[in-house]
VEXDREN-2710 file (C-alpha; in Angstrom, 1 decimal):
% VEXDREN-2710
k/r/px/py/pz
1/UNK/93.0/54.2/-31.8
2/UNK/90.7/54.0/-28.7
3/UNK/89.5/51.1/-27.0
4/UNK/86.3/49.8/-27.1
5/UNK/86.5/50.7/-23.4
6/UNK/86.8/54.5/-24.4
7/UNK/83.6/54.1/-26.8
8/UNK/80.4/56.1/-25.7
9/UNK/77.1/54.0/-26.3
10/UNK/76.0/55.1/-29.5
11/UNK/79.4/54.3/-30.8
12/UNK/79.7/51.1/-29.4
13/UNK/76.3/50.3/-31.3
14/UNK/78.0/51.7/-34.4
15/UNK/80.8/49.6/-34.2
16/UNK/78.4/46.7/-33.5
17/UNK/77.0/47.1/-36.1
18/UNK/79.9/48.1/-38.4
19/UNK/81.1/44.3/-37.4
20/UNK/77.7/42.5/-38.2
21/UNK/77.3/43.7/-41.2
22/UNK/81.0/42.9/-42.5
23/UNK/79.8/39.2/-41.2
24/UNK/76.3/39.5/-43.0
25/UNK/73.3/37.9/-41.4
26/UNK/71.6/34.5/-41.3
27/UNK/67.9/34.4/-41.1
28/UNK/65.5/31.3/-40.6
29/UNK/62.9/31.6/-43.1
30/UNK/59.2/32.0/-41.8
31/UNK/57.9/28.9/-43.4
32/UNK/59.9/25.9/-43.6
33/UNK/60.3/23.7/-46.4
34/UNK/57.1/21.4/-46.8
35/UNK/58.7/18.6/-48.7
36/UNK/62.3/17.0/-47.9
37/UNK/64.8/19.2/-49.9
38/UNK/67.0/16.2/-51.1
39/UNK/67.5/18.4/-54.5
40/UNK/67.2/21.5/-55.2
41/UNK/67.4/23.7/-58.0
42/UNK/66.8/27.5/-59.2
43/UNK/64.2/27.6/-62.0
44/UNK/65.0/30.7/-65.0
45/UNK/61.7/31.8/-63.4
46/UNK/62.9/32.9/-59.8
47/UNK/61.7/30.1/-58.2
48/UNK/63.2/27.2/-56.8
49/UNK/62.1/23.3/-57.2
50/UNK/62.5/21.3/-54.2
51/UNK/62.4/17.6/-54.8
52/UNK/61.9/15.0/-52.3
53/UNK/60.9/12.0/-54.2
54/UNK/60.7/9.7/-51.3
55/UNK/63.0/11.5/-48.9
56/UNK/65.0/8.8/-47.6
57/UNK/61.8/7.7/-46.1
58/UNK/61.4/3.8/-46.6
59/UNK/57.2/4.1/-45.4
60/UNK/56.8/7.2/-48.1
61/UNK/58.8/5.1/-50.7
62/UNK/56.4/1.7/-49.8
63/UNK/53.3/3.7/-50.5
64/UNK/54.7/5.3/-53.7
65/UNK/54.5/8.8/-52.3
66/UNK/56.9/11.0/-53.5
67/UNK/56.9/14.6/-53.4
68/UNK/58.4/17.7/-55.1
69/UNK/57.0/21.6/-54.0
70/UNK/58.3/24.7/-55.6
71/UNK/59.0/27.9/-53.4
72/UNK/58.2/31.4/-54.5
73/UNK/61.1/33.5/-52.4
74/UNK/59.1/36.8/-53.1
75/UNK/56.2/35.4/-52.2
76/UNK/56.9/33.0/-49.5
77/UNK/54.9/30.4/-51.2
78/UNK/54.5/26.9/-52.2
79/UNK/53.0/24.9/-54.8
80/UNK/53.0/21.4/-54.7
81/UNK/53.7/19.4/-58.0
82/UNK/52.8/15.4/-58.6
83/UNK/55.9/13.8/-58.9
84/UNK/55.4/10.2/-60.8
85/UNK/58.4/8.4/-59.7
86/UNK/60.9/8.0/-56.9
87/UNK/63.2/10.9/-57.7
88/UNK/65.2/10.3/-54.3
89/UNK/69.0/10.1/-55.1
90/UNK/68.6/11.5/-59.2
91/UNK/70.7/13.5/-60.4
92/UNK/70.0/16.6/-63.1
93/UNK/70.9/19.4/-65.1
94/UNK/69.3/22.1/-67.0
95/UNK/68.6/21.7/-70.5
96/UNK/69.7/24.4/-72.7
97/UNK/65.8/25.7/-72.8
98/UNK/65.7/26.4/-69.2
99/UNK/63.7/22.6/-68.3
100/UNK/65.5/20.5/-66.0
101/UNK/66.1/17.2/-66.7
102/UNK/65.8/15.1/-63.8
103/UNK/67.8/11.1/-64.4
104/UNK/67.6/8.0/-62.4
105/UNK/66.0/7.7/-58.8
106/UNK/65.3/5.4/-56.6
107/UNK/64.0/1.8/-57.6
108/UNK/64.2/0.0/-53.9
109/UNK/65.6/0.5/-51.0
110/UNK/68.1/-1.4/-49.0
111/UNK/67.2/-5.3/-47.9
112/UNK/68.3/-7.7/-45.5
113/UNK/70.9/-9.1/-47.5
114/UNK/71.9/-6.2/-49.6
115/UNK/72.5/-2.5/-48.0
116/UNK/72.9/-0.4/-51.5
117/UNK/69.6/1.1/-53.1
118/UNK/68.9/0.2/-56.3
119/UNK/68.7/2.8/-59.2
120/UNK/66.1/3.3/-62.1
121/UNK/66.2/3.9/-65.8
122/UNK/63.4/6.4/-65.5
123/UNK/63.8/10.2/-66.6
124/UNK/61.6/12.9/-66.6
125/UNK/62.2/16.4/-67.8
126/UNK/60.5/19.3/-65.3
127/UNK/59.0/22.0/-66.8
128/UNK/58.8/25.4/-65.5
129/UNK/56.2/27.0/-67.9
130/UNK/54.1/24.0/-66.7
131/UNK/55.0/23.3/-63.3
132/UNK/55.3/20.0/-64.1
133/UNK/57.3/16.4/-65.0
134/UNK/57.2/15.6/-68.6
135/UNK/58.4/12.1/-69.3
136/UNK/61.7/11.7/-70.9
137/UNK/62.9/8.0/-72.5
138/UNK/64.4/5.8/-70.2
139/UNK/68.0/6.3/-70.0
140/UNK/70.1/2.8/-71.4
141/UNK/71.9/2.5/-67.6
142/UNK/69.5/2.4/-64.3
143/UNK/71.7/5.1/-61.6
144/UNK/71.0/6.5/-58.6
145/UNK/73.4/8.9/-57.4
146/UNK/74.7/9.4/-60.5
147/UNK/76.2/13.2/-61.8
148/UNK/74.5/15.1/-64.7
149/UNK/76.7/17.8/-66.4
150/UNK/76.2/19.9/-69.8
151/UNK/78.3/20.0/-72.6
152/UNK/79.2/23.2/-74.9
153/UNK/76.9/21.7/-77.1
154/UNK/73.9/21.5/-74.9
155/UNK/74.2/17.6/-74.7
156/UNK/73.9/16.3/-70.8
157/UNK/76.4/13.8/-70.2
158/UNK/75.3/11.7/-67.6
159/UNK/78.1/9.3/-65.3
160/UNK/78.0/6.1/-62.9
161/UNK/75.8/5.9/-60.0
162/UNK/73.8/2.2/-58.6
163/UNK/72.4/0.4/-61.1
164/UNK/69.3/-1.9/-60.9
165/UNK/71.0/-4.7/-59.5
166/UNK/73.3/-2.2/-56.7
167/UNK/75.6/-2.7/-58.5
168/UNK/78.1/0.5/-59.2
169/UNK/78.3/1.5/-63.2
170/UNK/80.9/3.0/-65.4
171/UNK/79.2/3.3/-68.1
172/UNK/78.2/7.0/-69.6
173/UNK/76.0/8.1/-71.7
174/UNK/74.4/11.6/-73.3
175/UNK/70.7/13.6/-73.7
176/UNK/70.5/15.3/-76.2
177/UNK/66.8/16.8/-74.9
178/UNK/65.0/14.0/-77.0
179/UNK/66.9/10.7/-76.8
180/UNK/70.0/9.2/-75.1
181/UNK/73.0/8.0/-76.7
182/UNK/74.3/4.4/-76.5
183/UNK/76.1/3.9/-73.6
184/UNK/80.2/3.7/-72.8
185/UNK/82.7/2.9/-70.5
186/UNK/84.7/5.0/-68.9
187/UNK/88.5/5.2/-69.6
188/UNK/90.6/2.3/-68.3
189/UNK/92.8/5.7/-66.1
190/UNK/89.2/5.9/-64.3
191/UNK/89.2/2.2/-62.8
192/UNK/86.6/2.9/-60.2
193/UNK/83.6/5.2/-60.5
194/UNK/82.9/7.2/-57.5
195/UNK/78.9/8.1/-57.2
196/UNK/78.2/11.5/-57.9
197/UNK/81.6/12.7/-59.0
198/UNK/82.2/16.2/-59.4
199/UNK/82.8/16.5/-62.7
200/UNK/83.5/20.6/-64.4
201/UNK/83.6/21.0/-68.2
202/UNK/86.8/23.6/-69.0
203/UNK/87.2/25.9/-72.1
204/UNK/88.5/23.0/-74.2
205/UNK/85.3/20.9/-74.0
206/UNK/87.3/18.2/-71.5
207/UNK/85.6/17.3/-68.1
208/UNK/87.7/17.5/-64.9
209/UNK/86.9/15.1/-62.3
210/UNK/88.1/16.8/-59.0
211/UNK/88.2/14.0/-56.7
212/UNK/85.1/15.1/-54.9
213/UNK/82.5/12.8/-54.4
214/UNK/79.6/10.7/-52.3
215/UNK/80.1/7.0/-51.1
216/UNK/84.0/7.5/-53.3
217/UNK/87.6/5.9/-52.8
218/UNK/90.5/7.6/-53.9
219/UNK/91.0/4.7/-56.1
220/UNK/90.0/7.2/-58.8
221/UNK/92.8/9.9/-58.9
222/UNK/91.5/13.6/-60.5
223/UNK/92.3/13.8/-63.9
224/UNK/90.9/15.3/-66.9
225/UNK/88.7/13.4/-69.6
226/UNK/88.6/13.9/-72.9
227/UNK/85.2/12.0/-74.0
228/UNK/85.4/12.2/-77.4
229/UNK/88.9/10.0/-77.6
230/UNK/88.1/8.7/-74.1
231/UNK/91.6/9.1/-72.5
232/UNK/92.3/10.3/-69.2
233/UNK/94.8/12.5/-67.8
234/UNK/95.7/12.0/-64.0
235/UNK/95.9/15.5/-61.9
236/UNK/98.5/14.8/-58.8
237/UNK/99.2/16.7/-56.3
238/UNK/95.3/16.6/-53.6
239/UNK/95.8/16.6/-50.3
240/UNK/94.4/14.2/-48.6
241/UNK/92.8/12.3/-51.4
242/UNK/91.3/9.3/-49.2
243/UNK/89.3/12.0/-47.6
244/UNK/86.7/13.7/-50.3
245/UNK/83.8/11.5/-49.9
246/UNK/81.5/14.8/-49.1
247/UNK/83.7/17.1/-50.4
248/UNK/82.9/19.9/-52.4
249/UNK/84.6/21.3/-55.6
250/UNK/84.2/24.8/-57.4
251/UNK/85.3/25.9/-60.5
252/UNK/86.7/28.9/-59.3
253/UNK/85.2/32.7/-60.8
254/UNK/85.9/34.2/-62.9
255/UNK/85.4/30.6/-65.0
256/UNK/87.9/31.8/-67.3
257/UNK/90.5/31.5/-64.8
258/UNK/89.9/27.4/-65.2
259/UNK/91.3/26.9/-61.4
260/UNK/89.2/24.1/-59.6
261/UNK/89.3/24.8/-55.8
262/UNK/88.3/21.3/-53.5
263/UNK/87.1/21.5/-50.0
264/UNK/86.7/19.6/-47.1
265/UNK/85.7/16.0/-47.4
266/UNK/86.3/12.8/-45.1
267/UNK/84.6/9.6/-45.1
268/UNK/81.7/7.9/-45.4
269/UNK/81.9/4.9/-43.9
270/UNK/82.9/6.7/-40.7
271/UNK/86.3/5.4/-40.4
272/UNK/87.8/8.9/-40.1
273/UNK/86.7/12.6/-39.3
274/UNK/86.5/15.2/-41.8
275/UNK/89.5/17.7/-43.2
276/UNK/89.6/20.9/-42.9
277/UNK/92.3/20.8/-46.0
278/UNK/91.7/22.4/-49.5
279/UNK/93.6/22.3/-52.7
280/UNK/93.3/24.2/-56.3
281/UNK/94.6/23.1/-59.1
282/UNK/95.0/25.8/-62.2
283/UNK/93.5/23.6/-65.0
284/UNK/95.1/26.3/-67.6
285/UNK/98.6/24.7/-67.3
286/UNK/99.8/22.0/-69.7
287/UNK/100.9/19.5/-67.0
288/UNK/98.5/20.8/-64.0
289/UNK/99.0/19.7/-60.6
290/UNK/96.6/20.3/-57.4
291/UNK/98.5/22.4/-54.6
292/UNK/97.4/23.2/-51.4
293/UNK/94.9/25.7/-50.3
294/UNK/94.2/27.6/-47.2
295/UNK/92.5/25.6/-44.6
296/UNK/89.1/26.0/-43.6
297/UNK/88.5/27.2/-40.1
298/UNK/87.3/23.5/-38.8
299/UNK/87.2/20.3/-40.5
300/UNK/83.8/19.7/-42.3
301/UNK/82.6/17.2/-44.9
302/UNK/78.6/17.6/-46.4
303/UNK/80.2/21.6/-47.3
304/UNK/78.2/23.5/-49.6
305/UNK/79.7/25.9/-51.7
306/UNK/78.0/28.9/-53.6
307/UNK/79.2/30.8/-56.2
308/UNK/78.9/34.4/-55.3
309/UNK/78.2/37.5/-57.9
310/UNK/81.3/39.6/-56.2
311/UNK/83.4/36.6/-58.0
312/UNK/83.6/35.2/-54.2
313/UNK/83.0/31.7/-52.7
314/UNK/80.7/30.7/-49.9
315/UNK/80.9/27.6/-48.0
316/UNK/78.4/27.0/-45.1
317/UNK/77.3/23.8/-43.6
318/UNK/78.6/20.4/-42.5
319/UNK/80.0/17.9/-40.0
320/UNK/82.8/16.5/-38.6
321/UNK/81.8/12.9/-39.2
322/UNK/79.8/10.8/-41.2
323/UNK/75.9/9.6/-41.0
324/UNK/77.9/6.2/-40.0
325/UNK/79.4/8.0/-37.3
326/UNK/76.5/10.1/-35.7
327/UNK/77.0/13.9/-37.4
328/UNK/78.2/15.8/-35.1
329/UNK/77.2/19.2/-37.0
330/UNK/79.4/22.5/-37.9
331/UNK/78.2/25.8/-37.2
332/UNK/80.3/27.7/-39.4
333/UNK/81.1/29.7/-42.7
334/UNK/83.6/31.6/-44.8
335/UNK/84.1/33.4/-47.5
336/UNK/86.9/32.4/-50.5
337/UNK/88.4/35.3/-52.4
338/UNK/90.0/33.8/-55.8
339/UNK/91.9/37.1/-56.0
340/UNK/93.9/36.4/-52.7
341/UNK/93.6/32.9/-52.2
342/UNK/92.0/33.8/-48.6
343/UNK/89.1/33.0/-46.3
344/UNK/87.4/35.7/-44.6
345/UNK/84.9/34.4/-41.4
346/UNK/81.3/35.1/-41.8
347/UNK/78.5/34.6/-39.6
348/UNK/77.6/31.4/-38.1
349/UNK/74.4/29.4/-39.6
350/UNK/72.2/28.6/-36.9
351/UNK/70.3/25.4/-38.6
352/UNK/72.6/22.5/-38.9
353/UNK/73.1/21.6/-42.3
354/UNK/74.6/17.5/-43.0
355/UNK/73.4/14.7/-45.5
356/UNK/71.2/15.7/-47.6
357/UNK/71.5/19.6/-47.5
358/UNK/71.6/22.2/-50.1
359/UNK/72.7/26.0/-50.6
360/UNK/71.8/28.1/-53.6
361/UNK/72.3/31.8/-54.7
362/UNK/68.9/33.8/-55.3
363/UNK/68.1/36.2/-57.8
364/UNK/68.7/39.1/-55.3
365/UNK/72.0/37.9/-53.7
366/UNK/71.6/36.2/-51.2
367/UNK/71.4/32.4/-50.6
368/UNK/69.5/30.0/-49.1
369/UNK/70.2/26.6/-47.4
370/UNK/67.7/23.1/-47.0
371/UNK/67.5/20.3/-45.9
372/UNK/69.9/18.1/-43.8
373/UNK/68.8/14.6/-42.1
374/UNK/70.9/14.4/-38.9
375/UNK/69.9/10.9/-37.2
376/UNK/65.9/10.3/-36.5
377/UNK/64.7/13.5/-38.4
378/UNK/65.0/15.3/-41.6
379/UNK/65.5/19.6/-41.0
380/UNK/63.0/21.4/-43.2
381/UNK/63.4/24.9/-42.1
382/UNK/65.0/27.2/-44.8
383/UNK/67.8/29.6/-43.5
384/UNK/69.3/32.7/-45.7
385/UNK/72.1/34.3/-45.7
386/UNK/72.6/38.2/-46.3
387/UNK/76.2/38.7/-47.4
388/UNK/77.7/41.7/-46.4
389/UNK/77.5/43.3/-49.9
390/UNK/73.7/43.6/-48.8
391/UNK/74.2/45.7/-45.5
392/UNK/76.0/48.2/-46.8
393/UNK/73.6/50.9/-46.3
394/UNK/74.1/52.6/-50.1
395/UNK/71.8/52.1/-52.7
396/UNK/72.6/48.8/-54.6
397/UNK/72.8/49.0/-58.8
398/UNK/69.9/48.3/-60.6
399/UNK/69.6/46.8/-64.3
400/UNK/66.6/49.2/-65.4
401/UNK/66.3/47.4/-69.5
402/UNK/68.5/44.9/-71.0
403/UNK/68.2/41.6/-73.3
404/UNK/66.6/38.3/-72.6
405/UNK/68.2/36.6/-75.6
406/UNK/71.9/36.8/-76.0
407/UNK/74.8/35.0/-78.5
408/UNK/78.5/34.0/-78.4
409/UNK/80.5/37.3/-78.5
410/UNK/77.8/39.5/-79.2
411/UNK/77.7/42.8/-77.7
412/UNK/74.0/44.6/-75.8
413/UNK/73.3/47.6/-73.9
414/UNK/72.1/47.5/-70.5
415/UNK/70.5/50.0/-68.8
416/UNK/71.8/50.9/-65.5
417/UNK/71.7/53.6/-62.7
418/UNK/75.4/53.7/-61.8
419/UNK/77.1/53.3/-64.9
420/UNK/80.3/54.7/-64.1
421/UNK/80.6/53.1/-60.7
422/UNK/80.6/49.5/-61.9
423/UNK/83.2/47.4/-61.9
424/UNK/81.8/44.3/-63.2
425/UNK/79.4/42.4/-65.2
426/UNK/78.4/38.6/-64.9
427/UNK/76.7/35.7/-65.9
428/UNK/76.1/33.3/-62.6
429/UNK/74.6/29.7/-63.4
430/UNK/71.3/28.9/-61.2
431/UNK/72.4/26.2/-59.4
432/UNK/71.1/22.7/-59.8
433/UNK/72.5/21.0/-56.3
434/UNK/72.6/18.0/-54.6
435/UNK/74.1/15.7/-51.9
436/UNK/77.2/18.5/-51.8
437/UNK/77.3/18.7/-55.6
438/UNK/76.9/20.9/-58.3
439/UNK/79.0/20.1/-61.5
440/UNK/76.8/23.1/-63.7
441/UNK/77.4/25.9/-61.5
442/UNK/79.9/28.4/-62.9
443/UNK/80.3/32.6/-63.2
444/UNK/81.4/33.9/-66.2
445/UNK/82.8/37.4/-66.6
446/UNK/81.4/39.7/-69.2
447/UNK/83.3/42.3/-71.0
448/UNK/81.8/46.0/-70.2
449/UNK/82.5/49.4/-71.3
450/UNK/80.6/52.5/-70.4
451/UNK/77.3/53.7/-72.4
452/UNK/75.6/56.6/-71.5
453/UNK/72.5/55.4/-70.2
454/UNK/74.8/52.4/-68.6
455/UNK/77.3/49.9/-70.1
456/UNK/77.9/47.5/-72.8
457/UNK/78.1/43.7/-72.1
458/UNK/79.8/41.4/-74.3
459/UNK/79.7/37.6/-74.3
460/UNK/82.3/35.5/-74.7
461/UNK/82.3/33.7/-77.7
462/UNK/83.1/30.0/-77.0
463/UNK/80.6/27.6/-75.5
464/UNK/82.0/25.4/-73.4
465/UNK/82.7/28.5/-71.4
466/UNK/79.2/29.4/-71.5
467/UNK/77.4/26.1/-72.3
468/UNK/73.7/27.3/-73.3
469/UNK/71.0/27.9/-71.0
470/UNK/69.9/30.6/-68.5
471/UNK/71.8/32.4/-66.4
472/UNK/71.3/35.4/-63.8
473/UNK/73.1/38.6/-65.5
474/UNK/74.6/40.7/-62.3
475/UNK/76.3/43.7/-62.6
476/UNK/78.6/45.2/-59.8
477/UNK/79.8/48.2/-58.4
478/UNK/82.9/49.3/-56.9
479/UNK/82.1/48.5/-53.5
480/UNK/81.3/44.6/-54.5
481/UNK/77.2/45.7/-54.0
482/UNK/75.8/43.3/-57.2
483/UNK/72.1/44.2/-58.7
484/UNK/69.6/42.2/-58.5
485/UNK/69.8/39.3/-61.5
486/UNK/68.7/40.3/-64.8
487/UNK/67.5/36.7/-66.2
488/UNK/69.3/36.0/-69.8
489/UNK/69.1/33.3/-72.4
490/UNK/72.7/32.4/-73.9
491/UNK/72.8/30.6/-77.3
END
């Protein structure tokens, strides 16, 4: 093979290019966010709700201003929306009807003689019909920081965070999307409860707790809890467990796999950099054990990690040490195949993304990132990134018809244009994501057979594979190019 030396111009521009688009492209967004991104989730609508409440601004929470804006990607639009409470430091989920239920907040901040914030009992449910918060009862336990995460059965169960007093709660409890249940311990094998744990439901209506978390020990071991007979099971085997405050965990796709992969981490406190170290743990084993992963390519804690429709993993974002510690930010991403076990480099985000940041997949396949406070500012631009399934220069797959309303293991006809060049089809949940953390977001594999006038789709029966809601249909072709999301109700 020749040398680049040996390469005429308009081949060395070819290869160039050949090279950027294997790395896809980052792109700052022409309007930056107008509200702090603290949380940020996709509505079933396309848009995306960007809640502030207070922003970690002391002066905005003072003078009860709190804010929330949702962005119109297609448009490049925002619309503000009253927001009645301190939602800074919530945590939320998606009802099965596509509203958002938004729990706990921000009730004061830090004092003199006390440096924890102090949570709130208040809930409110956002609609997205409306563009607005409805108010929900107020949940039994006051949290902030606490993790929000749907049951098969649609039920939100809802775990630990700062209550009124500051003081850390292990209490749980569950919405049922008109009332809360009493509320209950957690299991004596779960002696310390981290702030927003990472918490995945698997296939047998358990939760895992990964070890990831914010403002965490490793006190707490992963382990899998059954909530019905409220036993724990301890998961051995994490590297570097006293390093996951501002980790990230991922229940690997396809979700019927049922392998969690963890991912970077360190401490927040600032008494240690970040890891670069990763472990996954394949939750379908009867005794399962963590074992390590592939390193990423620099240490990092505050990663984000999306859920590609290719079935692939991006993380983006982070720091090699702590707020505590003065950020020091990572410019850097990668690419996780499950397949392989691998990372594959992709290009370098050019906005620093820390504390407080965000990354979400779009309808159309690509993803955006928010927010990020390093010290004495808060970073409102938006930044996107265009995987290389984007810049392929081929025409991408397009759904043409299909269903909005779907069931457990029935079977619907889409209508495609490539319908014997597909591969796959998939149901991706929109994100919901904060603070590093996203305990709904899953893809789950459809089975497909050829039609012809495109393919068949079938669910699969079982919901704590699929808890209800909406999710973003993709199907893909045999080059990894997805179409654009076809939005789907699954009941």
């Amino acid at each position: 093979m020749r040398g680049v030396r040996g390469l005429g111009l308009a081949a060395l521009l070819a290869l160039v290019a050949t090279v950027g688009a294997a790395c896809g492209s980052w792109q700052v967004n022409s309007s930056p966010s107008p509200v702090n991104a603290i949380h940020v989730a996709l509505l079933h609508t396309g848009k995306v709700l960007l809640v502030a409440g207070s922003g970690a601004n002391k002066a905005d929470f003072q003078a009860g201003t709190f804010r929330t804006s949702i962005w119109d990607p297609e448009s490049n639009t925002f619309q503000a929306v009253s927001t009645p409470w301190d939602a800074f430091c919530s945590g939320h989920a998606f009802l099965p009807d596509g509203r958002l239920l938004v729990a706990g907040g921000t009730s004061d901040y830090p004092t003199d003689t006390n440096l924890n914030y102090a949570g709130t009992k208040q809930a409110f449910i956002f609609d997205p019909e409306q563009s607005k918060y409805v108010a929900a009862p107020d949940s039994a336990v006051a949290r902030w920081y606490p993790t929000v995460v749907e049951l098969g059965d649609g039920r939100l169960f809802t775990l630990g965070g700062f209550n009124e007093n500051r003081v850390r709660t292990r209490n749980n409890e569950i919405f049922d999307g008109t009332q809360w249940s009493p509320s209950q311990p957690a299991p004596a094998g779960m002696p310390f409860t981290p702030t927003y744990p990472a918490l995945h439901l698997l296939r047998d209506g358990r939760l895992f707790y990964s070890g990831a978390n914010v403002l965490g020990t490793s006190s707490t071991p992963p382990g899998i809890w059954d909530i019905n007979a409220n036993t724990y099971q301890k998961v051995p085997g994490i590297t570097k467990p006293s390093l996951r405050d501002e980790s990230m965990s991922v229940l690997l796709p396809p979700a019927q796999d049922q392998r969690v992969l963890i991912m970077g981490g360190g401490k927040t406190d600032g008494s240690a950099a970040a890891t670069d170290t990763t472990s996954i743990v394949d939750l379908k084993q009867p005794a399962p054990a963590y074992v390590p992963g592939p390193s990423l390519d620099t240490p990092k804690m505050y990663v984000s990690a999306v859920i590609l429709p290719d079935s692939t993993v991006l993380e983006t974002g982070g720091a090699l040490t702590s707020v505590k510690a003065g950020f020091s930010p990572v410019y850097s991403a990668q690419i996780f195949d499950p397949k392989t076990d691998t990372w594959s480099k992709v290009a370098d985000p050019t906005v620093p993304r820390v504390y407080h940041s965000a990354a979400i997949l779009l309808p159309d396949g690509r993803v955006a990132t928010f927010g990020g406070n390093p010290v004495g500012s808060f970073e409102m631009r938006i930044e996107i990134f265009t995987p290389a399934y984007l810049q392929t220069g081929t025409p991408r797959p397009t759904i043409t018809s299909g269903p909005t309303e779907v069931t457990y293991g029935g079977s619907y006809p889409l209508g495609t244009t490539q319908n014997t060049a597909l591969t796959s089809a998939v149901l991706v949940r929109p994100a919901a994501v904060t603070h590093s953390s996203d305990s709904n977001q899953r893809l789950v594999k459809l089975g497909m057979t050829p039609t012809a006038n495109g393919v068949s789709v079938t669910v699969p029966a079982g919901s704590n594979l699929t808890p209800p809601g909406w999710y973003m249909l993709f199907v893909v072709d045999r080059d990894g190019v997805p179409s654009v999301a076809h939005w789907v109700h699954v009941t």
